[in-house]
N, C-alpha and C positions, 0 to 999 in steps of 0.2 A: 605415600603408603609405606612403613614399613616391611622388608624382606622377611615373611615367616616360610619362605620355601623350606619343605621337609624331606627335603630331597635326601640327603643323607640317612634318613630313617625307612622313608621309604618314596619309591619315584608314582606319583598318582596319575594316572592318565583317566581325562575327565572328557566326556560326552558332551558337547551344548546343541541342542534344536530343538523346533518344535514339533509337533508329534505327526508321524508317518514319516522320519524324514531317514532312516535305518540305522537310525542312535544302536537300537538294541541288538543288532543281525554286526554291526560293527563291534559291538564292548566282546559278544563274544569269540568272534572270532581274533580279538586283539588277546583274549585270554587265551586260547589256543595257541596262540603265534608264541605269546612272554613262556608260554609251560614248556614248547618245544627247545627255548631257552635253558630250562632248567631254573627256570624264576621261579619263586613260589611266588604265586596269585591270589590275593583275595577281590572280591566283586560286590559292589555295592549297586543294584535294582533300582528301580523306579521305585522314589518312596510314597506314591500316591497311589501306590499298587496295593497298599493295605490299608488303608484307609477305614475305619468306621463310621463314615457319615455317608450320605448321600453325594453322590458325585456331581450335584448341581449347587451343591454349597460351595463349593471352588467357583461360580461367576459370582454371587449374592455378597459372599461373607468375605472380607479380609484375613480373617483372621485362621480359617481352612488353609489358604494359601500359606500362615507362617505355620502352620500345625507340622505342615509338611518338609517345608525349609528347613525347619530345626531338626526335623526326623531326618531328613539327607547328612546335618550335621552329627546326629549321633549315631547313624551308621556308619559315615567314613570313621568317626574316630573308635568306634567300635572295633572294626577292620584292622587299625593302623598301631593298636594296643597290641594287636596277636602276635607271639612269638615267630610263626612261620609265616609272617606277609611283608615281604619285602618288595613286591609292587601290588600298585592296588590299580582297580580300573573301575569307572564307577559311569554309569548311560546314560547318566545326567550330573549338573551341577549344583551348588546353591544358588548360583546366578542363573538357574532356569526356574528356578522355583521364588528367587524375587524377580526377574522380571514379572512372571505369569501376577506375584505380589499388586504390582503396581500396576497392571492391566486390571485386574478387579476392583483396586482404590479408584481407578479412574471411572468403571463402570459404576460405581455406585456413590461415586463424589466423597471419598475421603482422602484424603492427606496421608500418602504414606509414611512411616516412622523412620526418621533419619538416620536415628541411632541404629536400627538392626541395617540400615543399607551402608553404616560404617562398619558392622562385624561384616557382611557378606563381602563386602570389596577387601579388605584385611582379609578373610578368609580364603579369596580366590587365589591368594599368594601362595598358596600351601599346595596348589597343581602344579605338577612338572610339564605336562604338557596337555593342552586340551584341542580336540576337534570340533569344529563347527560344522553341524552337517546345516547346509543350507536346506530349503523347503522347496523351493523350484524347481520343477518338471516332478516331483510328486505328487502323488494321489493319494489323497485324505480318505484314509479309509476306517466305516463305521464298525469301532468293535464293539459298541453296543457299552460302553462305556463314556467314550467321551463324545461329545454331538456331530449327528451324523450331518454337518456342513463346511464349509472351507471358511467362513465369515468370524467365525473367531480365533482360527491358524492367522488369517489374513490380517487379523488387527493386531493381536498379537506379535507375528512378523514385524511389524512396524516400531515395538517397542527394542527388538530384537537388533534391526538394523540403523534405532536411533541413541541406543546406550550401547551395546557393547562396542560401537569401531572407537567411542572417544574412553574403553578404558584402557589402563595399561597395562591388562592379562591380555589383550587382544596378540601382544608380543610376542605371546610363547603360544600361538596358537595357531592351528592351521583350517583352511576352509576346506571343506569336501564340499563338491559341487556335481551330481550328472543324475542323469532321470534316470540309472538303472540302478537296483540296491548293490547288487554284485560286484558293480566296476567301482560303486561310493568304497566297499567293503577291502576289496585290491589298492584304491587308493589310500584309504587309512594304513594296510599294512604297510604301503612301500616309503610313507611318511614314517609310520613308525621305526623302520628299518634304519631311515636315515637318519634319525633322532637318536636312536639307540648306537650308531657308531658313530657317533658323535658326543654324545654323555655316558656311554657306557651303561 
């Protein structure tokens, strides 16, 4: 894989898990921590959060799944064009939005497309650092948006712990692991802290 880290433009610190696992209670307090810095921070959301379709077209349709991909894509680069953003933090990756990809190819027996799983991997080079919030000792909790059962975190999971240990962003990444959000949240910072006097 070519090196497109953009670290010199700006340092990206990216979110991976699957959902309920305090991706989002973490990106913000990791933007609080970089401001107290004196960083300027921009933040890129969950881009299935605006969605106009039905939220049950994300298990049916493939193609829901890359609607969204690509929207992850053009918010960070949205983000990373602005004058004052020299780190960015984003609560998800593009690589949560193809695995979730290829979890719905597989539900409904298509073949997922090579070609965008070679921008996503080429893409993932462009994180300076990312956390893995793992899913264990969490509770799946129903916002009335995504299904209110563990049976598709749980398959999911599986694509999770079968493609990301064999890539090589796995390198620059770290796991968060504990069943309380609070102490996942203290861990990302004191990760961060040591990241940061270490890359500046």
């Amino acid at each position: 894989q070519p090196d497109n880290d953009m670290s010199d433009q700006a340092k990206i610190i990216g979110f991976i898990g699957n959902s309920c696992t305090g991706k989002t209670t973490a990106a913000l307090s990791t933007i609080a921590h970089l401001k107290k810095r004196k960083l300027l921070v921009g933040y890129c959301n969950d881009a299935c959060r605006f969605v106009t379709f039905p939220p049950d077209r994300f298990d049916t349709d493939p193609d829901a799944r890359l609607h969204v991909l690509f929207t992850q894509m053009r918010n960070e680069t949205e983000q990373l064009v602005r004058s004052d953003c020299d780190s960015l933090v984003t609560e998800r990756t593009v690589l949560d939005w193809w695995l979730y990809y290829k979890w719905t190819c597989h539900n409904v027996d298509t073949r997922p497309d090579e070609t965008v799983e070679k921008l996503v991997l080429t893409w993932m080079h462009r994180y300076s650092l990312m956390f893995c919030m793992d899913s264990a000792g969490m509770t799946y909790i129903d916002d009335g948006f995504r299904p209110a059962t563990t049976k598709i975190r749980d398959e999911i999971d599986t694509y999770y712990q079968a493609h990301f240990k064999t890539m090589d962003v796995v390198k620059k990444s770290v796991l968060i692991s504990d069943n309380d959000v609070s102490r996942r949240t203290d861990r990302v910072i004191t990760a961060l802290d040591a990241w940061l006097a270490r890359n500046g």
